[in-house]
Every structure is written in C-alpha cells, then in structure tokens.
FIFIDO-66111 format. One record per residue (C-alpha): x, y, z; residue in one letter; chain; residue number from 1. Coordinates in Angstrom, 3 decimals. Layout:
! residues N
{c1->X c2->Y c3->Z rest->A kette->A nr->NUM}
...
END
This chain:
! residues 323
{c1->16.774 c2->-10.227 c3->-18.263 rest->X kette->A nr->1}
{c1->14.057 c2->-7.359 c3->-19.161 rest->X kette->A nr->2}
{c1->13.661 c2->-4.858 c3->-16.246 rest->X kette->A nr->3}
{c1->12.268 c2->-1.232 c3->-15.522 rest->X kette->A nr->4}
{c1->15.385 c2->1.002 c3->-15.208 rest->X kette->A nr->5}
{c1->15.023 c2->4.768 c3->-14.265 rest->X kette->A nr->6}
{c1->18.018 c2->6.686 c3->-15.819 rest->X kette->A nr->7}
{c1->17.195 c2->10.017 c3->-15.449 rest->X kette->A nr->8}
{c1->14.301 c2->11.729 c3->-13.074 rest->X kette->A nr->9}
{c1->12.122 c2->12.576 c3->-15.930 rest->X kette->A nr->10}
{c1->8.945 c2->11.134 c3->-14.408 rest->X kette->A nr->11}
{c1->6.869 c2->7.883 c3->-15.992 rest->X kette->A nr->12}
{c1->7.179 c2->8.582 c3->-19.414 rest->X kette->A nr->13}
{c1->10.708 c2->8.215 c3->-19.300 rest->X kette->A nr->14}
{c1->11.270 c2->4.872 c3->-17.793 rest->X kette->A nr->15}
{c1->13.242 c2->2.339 c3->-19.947 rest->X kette->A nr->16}
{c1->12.392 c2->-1.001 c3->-20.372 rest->X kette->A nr->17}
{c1->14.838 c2->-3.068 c3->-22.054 rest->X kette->A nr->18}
{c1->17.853 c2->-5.808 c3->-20.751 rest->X kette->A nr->19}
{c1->19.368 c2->-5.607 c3->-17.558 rest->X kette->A nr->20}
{c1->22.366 c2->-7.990 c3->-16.043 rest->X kette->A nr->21}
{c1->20.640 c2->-11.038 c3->-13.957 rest->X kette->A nr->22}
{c1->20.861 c2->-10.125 c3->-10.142 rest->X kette->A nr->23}
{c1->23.716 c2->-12.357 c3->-8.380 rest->X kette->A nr->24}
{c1->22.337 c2->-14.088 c3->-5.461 rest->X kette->A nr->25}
{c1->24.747 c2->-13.218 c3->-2.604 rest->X kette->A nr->26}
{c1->24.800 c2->-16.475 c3->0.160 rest->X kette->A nr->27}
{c1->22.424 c2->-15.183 c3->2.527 rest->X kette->A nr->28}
{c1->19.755 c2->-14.180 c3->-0.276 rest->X kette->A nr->29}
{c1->16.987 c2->-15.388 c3->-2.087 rest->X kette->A nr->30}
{c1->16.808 c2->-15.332 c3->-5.928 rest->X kette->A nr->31}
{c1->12.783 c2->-15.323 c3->-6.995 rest->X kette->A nr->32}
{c1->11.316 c2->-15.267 c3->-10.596 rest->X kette->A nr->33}
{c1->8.655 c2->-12.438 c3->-10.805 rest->X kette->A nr->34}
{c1->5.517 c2->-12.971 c3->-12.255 rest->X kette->A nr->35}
{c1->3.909 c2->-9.607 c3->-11.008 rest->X kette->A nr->36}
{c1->4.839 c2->-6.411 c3->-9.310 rest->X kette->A nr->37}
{c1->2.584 c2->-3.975 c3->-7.519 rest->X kette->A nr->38}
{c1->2.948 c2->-0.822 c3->-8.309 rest->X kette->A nr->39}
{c1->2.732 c2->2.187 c3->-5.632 rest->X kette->A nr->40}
{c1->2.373 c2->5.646 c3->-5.143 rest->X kette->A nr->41}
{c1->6.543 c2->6.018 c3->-4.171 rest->X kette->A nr->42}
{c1->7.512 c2->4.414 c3->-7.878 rest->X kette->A nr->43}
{c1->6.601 c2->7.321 c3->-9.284 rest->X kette->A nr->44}
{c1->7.709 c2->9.193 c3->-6.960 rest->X kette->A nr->45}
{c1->11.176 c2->7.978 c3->-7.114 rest->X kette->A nr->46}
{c1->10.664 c2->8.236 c3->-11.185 rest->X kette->A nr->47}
{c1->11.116 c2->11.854 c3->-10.458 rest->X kette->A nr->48}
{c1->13.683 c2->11.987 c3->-7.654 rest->X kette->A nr->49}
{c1->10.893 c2->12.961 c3->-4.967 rest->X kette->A nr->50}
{c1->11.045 c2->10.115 c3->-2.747 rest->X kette->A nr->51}
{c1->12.909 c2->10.231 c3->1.017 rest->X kette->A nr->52}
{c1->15.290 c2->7.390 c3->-0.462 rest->X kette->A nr->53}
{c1->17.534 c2->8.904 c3->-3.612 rest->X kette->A nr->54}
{c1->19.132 c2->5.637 c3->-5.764 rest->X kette->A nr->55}
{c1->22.194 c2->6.133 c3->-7.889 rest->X kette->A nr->56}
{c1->20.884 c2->6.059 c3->-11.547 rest->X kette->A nr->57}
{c1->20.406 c2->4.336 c3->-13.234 rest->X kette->A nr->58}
{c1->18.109 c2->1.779 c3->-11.282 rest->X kette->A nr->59}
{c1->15.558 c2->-0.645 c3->-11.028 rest->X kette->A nr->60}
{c1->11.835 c2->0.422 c3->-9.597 rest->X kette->A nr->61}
{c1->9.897 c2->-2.101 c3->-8.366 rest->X kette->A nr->62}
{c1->9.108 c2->-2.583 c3->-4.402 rest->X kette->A nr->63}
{c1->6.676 c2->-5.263 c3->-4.121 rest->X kette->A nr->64}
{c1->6.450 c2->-8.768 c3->-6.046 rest->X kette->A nr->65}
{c1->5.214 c2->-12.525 c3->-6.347 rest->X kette->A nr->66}
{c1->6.659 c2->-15.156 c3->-8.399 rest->X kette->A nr->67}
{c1->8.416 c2->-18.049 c3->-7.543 rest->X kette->A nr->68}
{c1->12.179 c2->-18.859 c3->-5.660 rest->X kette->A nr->69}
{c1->14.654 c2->-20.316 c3->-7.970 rest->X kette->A nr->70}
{c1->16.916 c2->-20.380 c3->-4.740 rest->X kette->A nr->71}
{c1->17.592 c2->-20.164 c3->-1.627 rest->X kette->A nr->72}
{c1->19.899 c2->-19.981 c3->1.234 rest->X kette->A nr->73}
{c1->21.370 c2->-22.931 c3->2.828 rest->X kette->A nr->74}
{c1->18.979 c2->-24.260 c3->5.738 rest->X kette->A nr->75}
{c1->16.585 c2->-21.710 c3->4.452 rest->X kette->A nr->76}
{c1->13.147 c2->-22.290 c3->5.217 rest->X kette->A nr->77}
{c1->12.174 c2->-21.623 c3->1.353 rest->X kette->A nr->78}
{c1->12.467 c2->-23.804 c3->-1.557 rest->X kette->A nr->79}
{c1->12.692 c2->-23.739 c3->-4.799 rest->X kette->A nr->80}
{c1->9.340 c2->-23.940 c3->-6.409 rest->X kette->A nr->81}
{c1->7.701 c2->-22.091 c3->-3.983 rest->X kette->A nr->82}
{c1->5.239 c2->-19.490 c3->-4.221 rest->X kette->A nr->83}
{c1->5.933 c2->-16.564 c3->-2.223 rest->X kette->A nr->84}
{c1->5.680 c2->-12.705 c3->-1.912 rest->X kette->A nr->85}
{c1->8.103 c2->-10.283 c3->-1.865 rest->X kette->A nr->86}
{c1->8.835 c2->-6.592 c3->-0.726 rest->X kette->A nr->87}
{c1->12.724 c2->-5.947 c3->-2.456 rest->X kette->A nr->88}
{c1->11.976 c2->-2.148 c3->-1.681 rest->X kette->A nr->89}
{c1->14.239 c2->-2.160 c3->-5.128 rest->X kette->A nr->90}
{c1->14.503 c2->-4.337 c3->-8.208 rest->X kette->A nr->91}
{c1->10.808 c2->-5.585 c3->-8.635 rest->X kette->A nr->92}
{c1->10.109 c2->-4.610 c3->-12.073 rest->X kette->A nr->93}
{c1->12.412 c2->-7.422 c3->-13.810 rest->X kette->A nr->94}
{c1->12.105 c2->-10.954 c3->-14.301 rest->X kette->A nr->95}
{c1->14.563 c2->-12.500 c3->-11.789 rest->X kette->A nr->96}
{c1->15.072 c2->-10.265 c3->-8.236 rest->X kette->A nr->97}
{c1->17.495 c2->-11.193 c3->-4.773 rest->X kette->A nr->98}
{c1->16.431 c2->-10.214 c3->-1.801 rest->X kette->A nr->99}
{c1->17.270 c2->-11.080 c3->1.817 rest->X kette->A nr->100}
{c1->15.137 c2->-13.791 c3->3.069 rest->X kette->A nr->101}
{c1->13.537 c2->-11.473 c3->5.854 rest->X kette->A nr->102}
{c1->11.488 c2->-9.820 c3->3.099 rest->X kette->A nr->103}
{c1->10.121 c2->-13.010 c3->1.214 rest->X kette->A nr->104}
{c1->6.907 c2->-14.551 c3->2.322 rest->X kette->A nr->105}
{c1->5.397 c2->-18.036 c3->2.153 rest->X kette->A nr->106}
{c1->1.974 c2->-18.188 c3->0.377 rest->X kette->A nr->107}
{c1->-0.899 c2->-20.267 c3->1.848 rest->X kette->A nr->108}
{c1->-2.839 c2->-22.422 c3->-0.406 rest->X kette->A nr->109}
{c1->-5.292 c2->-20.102 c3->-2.087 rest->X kette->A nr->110}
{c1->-3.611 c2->-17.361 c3->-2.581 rest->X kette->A nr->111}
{c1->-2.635 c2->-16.351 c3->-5.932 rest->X kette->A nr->112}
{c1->0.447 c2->-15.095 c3->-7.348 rest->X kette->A nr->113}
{c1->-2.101 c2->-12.113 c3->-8.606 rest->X kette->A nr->114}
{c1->-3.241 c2->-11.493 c3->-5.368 rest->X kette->A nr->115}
{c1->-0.002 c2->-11.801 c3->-3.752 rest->X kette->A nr->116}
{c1->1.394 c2->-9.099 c3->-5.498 rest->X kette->A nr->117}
{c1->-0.891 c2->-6.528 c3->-4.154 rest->X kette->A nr->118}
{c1->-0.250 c2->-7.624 c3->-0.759 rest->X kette->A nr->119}
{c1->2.931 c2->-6.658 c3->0.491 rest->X kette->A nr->120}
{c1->3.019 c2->-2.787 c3->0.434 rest->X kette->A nr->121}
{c1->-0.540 c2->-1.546 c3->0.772 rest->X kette->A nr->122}
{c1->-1.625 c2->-4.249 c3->3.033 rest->X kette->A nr->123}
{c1->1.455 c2->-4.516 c3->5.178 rest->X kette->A nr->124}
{c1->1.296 c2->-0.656 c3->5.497 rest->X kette->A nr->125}
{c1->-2.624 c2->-0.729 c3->6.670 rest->X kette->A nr->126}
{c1->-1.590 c2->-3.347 c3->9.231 rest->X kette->A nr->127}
{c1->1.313 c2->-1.218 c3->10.582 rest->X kette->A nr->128}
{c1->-1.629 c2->1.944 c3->10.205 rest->X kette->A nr->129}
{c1->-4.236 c2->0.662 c3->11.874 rest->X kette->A nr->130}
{c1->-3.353 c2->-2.209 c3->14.100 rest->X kette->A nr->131}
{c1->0.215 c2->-0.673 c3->15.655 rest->X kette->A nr->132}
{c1->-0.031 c2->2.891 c3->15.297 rest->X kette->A nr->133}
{c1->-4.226 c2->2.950 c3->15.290 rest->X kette->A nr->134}
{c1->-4.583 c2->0.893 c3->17.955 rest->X kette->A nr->135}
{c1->-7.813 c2->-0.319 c3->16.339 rest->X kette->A nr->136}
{c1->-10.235 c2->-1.706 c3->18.085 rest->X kette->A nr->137}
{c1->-13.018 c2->-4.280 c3->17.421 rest->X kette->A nr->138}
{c1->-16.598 c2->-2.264 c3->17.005 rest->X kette->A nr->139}
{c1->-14.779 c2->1.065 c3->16.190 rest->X kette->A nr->140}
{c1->-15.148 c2->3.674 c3->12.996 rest->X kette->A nr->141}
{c1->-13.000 c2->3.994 c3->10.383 rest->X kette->A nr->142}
{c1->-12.918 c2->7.198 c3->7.783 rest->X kette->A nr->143}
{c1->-10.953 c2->6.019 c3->5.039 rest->X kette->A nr->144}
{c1->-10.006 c2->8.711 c3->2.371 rest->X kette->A nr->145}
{c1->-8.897 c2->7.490 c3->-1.082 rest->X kette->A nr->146}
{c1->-10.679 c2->4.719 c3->-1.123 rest->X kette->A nr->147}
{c1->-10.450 c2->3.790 c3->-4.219 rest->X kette->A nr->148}
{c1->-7.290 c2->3.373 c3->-4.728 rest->X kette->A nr->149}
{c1->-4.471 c2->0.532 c3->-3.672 rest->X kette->A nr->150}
{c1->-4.199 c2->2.098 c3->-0.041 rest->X kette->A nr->151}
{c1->-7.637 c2->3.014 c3->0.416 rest->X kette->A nr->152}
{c1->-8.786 c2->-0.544 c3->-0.844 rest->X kette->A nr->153}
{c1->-6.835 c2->-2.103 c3->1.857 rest->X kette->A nr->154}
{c1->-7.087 c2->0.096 c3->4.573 rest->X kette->A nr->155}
{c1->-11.061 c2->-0.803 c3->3.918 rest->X kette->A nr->156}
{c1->-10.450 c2->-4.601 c3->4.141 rest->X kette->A nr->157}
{c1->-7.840 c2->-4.300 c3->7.068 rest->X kette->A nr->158}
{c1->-10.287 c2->-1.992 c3->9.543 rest->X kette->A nr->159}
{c1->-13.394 c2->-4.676 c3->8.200 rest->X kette->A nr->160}
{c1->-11.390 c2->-7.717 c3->8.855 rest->X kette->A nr->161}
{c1->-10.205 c2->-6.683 c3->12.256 rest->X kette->A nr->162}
{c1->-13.937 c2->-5.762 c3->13.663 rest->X kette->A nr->163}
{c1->-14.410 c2->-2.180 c3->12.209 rest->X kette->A nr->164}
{c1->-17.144 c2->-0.124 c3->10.479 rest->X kette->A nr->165}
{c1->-15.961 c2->1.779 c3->8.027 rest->X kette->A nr->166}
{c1->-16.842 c2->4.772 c3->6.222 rest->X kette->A nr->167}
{c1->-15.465 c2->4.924 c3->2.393 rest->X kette->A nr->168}
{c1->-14.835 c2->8.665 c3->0.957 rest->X kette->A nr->169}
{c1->-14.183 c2->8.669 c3->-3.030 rest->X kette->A nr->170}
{c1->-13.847 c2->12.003 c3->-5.137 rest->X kette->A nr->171}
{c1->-16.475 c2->11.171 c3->-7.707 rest->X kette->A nr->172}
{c1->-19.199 c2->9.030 c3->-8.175 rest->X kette->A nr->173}
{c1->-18.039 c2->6.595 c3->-10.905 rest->X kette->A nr->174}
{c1->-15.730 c2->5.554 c3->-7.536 rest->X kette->A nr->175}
{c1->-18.020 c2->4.592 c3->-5.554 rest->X kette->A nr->176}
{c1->-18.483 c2->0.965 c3->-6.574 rest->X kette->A nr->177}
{c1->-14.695 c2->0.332 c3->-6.157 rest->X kette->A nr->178}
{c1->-14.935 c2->1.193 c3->-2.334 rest->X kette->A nr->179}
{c1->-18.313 c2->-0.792 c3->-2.155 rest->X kette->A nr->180}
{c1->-16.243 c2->-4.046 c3->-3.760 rest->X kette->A nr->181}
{c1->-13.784 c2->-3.239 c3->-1.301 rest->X kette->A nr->182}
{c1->-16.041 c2->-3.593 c3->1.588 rest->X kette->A nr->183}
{c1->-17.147 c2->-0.543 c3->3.155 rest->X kette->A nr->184}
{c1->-20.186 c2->0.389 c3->5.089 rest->X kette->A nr->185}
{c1->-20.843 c2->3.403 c3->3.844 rest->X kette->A nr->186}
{c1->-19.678 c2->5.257 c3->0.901 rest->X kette->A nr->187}
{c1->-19.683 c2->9.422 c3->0.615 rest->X kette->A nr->188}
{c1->-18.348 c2->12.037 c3->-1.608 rest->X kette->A nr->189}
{c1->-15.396 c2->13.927 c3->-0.409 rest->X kette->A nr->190}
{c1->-17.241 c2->17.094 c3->-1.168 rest->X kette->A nr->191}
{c1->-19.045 c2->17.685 c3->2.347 rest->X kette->A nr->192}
{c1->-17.599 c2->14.669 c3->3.778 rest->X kette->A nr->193}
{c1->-17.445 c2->16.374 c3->7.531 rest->X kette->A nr->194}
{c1->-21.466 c2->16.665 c3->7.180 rest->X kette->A nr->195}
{c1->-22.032 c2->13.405 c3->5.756 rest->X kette->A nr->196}
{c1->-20.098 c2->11.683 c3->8.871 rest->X kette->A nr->197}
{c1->-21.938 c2->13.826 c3->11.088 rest->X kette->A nr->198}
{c1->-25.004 c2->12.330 c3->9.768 rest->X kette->A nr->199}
{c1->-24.051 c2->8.598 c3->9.736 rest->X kette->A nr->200}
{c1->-22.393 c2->8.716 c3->13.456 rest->X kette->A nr->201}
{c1->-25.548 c2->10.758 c3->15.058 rest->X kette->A nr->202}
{c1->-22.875 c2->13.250 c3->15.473 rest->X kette->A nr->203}
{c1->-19.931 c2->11.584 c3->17.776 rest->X kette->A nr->204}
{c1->-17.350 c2->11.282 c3->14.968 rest->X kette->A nr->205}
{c1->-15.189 c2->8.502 c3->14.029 rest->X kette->A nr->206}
{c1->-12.619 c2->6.866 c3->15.908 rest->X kette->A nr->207}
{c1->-10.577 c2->6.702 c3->13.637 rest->X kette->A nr->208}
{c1->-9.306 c2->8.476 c3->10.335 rest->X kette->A nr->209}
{c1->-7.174 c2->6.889 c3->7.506 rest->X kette->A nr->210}
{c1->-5.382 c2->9.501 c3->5.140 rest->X kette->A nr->211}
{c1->-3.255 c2->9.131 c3->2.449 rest->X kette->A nr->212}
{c1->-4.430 c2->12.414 c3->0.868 rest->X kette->A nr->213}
{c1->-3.624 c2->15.112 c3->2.274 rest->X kette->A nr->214}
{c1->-4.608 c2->18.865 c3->1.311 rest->X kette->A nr->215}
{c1->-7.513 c2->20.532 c3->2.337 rest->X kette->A nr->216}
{c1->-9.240 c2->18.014 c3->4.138 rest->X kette->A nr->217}
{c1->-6.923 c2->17.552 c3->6.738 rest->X kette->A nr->218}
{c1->-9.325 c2->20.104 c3->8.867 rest->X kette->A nr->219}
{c1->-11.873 c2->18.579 c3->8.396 rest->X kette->A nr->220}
{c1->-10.755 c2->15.522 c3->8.710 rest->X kette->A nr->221}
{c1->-9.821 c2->16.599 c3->12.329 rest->X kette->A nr->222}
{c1->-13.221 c2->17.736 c3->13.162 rest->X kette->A nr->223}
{c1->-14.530 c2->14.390 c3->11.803 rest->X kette->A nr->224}
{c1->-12.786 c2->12.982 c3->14.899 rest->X kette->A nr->225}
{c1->-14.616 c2->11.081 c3->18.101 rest->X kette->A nr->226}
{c1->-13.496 c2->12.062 c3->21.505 rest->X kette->A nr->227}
{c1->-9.853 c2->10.639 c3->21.745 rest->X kette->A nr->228}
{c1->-10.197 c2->9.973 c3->17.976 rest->X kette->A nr->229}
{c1->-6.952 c2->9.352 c3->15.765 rest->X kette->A nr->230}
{c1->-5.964 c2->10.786 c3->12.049 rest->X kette->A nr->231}
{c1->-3.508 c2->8.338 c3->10.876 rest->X kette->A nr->232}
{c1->-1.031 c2->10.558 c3->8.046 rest->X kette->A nr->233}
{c1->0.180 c2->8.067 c3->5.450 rest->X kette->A nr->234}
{c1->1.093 c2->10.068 c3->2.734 rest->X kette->A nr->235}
{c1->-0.023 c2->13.256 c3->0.738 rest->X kette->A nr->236}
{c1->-1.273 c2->11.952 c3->-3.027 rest->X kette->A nr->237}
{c1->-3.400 c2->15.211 c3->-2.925 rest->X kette->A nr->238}
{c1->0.057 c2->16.952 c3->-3.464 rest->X kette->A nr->239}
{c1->-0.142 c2->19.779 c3->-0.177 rest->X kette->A nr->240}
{c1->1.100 c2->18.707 c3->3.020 rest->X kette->A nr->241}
{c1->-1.171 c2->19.912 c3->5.336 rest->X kette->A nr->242}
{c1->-0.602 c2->21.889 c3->8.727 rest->X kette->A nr->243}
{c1->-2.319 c2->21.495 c3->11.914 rest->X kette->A nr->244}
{c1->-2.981 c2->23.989 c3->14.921 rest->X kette->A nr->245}
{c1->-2.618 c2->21.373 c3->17.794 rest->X kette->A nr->246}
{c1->-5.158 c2->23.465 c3->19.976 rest->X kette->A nr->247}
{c1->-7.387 c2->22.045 c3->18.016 rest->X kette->A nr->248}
{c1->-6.217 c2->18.544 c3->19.941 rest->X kette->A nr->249}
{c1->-7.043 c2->19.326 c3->22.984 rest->X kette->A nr->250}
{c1->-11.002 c2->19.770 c3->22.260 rest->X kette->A nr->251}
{c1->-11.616 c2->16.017 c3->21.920 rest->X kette->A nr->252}
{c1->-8.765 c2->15.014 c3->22.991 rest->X kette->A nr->253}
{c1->-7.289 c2->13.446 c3->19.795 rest->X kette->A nr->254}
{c1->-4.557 c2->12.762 c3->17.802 rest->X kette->A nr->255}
{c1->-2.469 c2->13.278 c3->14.852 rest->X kette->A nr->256}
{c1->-0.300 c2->10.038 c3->14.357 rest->X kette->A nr->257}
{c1->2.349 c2->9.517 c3->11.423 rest->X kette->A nr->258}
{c1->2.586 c2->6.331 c3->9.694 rest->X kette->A nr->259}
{c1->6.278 c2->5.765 c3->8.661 rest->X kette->A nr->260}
{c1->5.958 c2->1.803 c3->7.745 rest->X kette->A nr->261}
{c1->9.487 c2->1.847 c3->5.767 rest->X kette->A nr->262}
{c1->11.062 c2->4.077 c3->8.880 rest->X kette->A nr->263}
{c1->9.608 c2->1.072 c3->11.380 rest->X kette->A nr->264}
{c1->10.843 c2->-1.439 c3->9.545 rest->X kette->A nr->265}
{c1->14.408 c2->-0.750 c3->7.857 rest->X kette->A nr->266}
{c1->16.611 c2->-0.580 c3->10.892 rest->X kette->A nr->267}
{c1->14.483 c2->-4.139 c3->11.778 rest->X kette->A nr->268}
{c1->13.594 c2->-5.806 c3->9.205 rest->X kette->A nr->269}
{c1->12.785 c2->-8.983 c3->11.133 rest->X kette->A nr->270}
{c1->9.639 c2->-7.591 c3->12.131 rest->X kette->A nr->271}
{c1->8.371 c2->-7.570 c3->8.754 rest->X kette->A nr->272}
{c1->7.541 c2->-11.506 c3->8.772 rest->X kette->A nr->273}
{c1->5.266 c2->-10.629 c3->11.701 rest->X kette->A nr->274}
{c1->3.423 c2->-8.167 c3->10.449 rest->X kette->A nr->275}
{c1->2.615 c2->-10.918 c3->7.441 rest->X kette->A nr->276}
{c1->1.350 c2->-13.158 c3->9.652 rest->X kette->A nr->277}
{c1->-0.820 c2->-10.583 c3->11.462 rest->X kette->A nr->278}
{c1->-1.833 c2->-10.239 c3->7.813 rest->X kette->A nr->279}
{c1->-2.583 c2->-13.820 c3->7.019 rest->X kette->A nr->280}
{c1->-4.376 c2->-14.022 c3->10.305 rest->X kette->A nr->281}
{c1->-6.702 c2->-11.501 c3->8.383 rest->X kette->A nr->282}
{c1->-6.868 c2->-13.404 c3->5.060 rest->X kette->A nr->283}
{c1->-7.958 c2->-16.765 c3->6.809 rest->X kette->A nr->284}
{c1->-10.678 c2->-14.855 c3->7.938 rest->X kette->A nr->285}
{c1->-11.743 c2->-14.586 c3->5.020 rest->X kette->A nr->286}
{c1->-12.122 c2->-10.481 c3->4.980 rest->X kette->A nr->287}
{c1->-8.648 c2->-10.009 c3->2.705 rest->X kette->A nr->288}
{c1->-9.279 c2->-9.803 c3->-1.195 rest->X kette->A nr->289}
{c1->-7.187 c2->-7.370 c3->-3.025 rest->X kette->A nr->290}
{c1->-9.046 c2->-5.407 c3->-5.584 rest->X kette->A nr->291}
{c1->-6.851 c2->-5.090 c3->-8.621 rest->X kette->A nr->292}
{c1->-7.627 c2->-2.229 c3->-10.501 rest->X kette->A nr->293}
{c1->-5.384 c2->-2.813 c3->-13.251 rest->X kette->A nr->294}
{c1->-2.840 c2->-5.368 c3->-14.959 rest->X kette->A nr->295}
{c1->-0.660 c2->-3.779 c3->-17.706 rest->X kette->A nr->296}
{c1->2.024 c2->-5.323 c3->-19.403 rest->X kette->A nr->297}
{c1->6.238 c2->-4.690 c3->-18.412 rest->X kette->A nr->298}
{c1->6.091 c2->-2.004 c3->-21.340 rest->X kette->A nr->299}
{c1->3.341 c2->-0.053 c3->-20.116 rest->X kette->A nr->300}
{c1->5.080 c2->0.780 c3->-17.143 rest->X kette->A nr->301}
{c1->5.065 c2->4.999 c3->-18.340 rest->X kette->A nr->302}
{c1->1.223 c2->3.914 c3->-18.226 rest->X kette->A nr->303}
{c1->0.578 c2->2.530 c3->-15.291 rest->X kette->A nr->304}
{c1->2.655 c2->5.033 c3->-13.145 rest->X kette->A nr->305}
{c1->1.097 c2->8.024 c3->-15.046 rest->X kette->A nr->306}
{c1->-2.372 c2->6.476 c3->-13.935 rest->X kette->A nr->307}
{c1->-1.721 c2->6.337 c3->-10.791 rest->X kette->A nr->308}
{c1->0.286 c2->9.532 c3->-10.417 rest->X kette->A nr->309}
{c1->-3.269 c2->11.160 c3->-12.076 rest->X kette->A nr->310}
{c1->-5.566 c2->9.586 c3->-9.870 rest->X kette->A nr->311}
{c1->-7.626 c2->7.696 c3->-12.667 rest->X kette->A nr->312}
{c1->-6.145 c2->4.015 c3->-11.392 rest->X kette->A nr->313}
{c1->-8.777 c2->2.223 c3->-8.723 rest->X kette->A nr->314}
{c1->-7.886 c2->-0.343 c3->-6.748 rest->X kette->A nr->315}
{c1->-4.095 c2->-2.090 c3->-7.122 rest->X kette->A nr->316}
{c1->-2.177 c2->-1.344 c3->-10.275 rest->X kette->A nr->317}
{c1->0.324 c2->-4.523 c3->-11.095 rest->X kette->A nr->318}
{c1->2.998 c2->-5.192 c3->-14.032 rest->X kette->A nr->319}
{c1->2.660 c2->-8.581 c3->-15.039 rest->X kette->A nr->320}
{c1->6.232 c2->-9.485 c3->-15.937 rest->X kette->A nr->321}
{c1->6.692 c2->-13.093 c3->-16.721 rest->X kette->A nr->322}
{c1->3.565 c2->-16.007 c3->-16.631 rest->X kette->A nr->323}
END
C-alpha cells in the first residue's frame, strides 16, 4: 500500500511517499481503509524529531483519519462497511491503518468522511480544553488566538456550541473571514489585541483564554483575563515558550492551566469514546462544522506540512488518500 514514511528528521520536504507493507490486524484491532487524514501541527513536528513522542525510523505520520472498516474484532461493535473516524496517533497517512477499537468512532448520518477527518484531533482536543480543563460555562467569553487555523477553528465552534461568546484574534486581515466562517463574535487583530478586548468587554476581561500560540502574547494574554479568568496553554506554534511571573495570578485571581490531551488520554484510552460523544452531543446541535482549509493530494504531503509549519494554511489541512 502507498503511505507517508519519515526516514530521516529532515523536516516536510523530506517525507517519502511510496509502498509500504499492509498493516496486520492483530485480534483485538480494527483494520480501516483511509480516505482522508488530518493533518496537525505535531506531524511536522515529529518530521523533524521535535515532538515529546520519538518513533524508530523509519515510520508512518499520520494521527487522525476517516475511511471505512474492512474489519473488525470478534463481537465488536463495528462492521465492515462502516463509516467511522479514527485517531491511530501513528500510521494515518496510508491507505489501509489498525488500530485498537478504543480509538475508532462511529459516524452519525450526516457526517462526512471529509468532515470526519478533521474531527478527531482538533476537536477532541478543544473538548478536553475547554469543557474538562476550562470548565466552560454557558454565557461565558472566550479569547481564542490562532483562529484561523485547525485549532483555532474548533476551539471557536466548541466554546459557540457549548453557550459561549467568543472573541476571534487572527494575525492579518486576509484571516479574518476564516474565523468569521468559523463562528466567532468578534474578530480582532493580534496587534493590540489586550486593547481591543478591553473595548468589547467594557473592561472586565474574558473568562476565558484559548492559546495555541505562544510567544509574546502570553502577557497580555494574562491581563486579558476576567476575575478568576483561565489561559488554557495548548501548544506554542509561535515557536517561544513563554514564562509567567505567577504574582501576576493573584491580582484577579486566575489561572494558567495546561492542556495535555495525549498525556490524559494514553494511560486511558477508554475515555476517548466519551469525549466523542461529548463531541457529537455538540454536532447534533448543529454548532460543529469543520472548516477545511485545504485538501492536497498523498504526494503533497512536503506541501501541506510546510503550510502549516509557515502559518499560511487556514482552517483544517487533510491528505486525501484513497476515494
């Protein structure tokens, strides 16, 4: 079969794309045919050896997928023919993936294998963010940074679908309509963002802020804060990991909350199925609808990652692998 391998840590443009051995179903896994695979922010950061989690080369990148099961377990609740999501963590970019049934998910009627694919790491992540770890609450403020991209896109649609107002920041203006698509209330520049969310709150803040940047507007970001406000760190795409003097906490009495979703959920991965149908419970609603930003073909891989790792992709990037 035709997968993405990394075989040496060269970053995007070196990814190979060329015939792989099929995956062999072990008894307690599920073998699904991909038709696309999300790509995220920690591909390309495992393209270069940079990521927490360091695979023997060569490997397969690829953590999140829809397509169809070809088979199952016995007295598995899947079957074959069935349309499903995946999150392999490993593996995704190729035509045929196994995975442990505890990471595949049923799809409702309606929901596209398209859509499907852009689910399972961006959106899962946002519900871990801002529903676990937030502790959002209906009528609430969210500051969402990035939001243009794949996390900021969801994290828009999550806070939205569970009650929220949100506030959008984007870097330029050709952004802004992305974020707007996405759902947000209000859209500002990240240039003078702490001003601009003075303005629109009358002053108090928000309650809570969704970052997946990094860098310098971590301070800011702080100050942006409503009494007993939260910043929710997700990651660091602006390249500097920023530092915080916790006196600053105790003026409003807020907080600075990490957002590990692959720590939660590897020593239990039982929980994940949960957390899907917390998502689900979202899309019913009607408030879940991922923008895709971007379908290139299994050979533009380099592309797509490079893209992303630049900061020109908006919305969710996806391989489409087989149709």
């Amino acid at each position: 079969m035709r997968a993405v391998q990394v075989t040496s840590l060269d970053g995007p443009r070196a990814l190979q794309v060329g015939d792989v051995p099929e995956p062999a179903r072990a008894e307690d896994q599920v073998l699904v045919q991909v038709h696309r695979a999300g790509v995220a922010y920690p591909d390309v950061l495992l393209s270069r050896g940079e990521y927490q989690f360091k695979p023997e080369l060569p490997f397969v990148l690829g953590a999140e997928v829809s397509g169809v099961v070809l088979e199952a377990p016995s007295g598995s609740s899947l079957t074959p023919g069935q349309h499903v999501a995946a999150f392999p963590a490993f593996g995704g970019f190729a035509e045929r993936v196994a995975l442990p049934e505890a990471m595949v998910f049923p799809l409702p009627d309606g929901l596209s294998l398209e859509d499907a694919a852009a689910l399972p790491m961006n959106y899962l992540t946002c519900v871990f963010a801002l529903l676990r770890r937030g502790r959002l609450a209906a009528g609430e403020t969210v500051l969402v940074h990035g939001a243009s991209g794949g996390i900021g896109t969801a994290a828009i649609q999550v806070a939205k679908a569970s009650g929220a107002s949100v506030v959008a920041v984007v870097s330029t203006q050709a952004k802004r309509a992305v974020a707007q698509d996405a759902g947000a209330d209000h859209v500002i520049l990240a240039d003078g963002f702490r001003d601009a969310v003075k303005e629109l709150t009358s002053g108090r803040g928000v309650d809570i802020v969704v970052d997946p940047v990094g860098g310098d507007r971590f301070t800011d970001s702080l100050r942006s804060l409503a009494p007993e406000g939260r910043l929710l760190v997700i990651g660091f795409t602006g390249g500097e990991i920023p530092t915080v003097k916790v006196n600053r906490l105790l003026h409003n009495n807020t907080e600075v909350i990490g957002v590990g979703w692959g720590a939660f959920w590897l020593p239990q991965p039982q929980v994940l199925a949960g957390q899907w149908q917390q998502l689900m419970r979202l899309w019913d609603g009607g408030g879940i609808k991922p923008v895709v930003g971007g379908t290139y073909e299994l050979d533009q891989v380099g592309e797509a990652l490079t893209d992303l790792d630049e900061r020109r992709a908006q919305g969710k990037v996806l391989l489409r692998v087989t149709d």
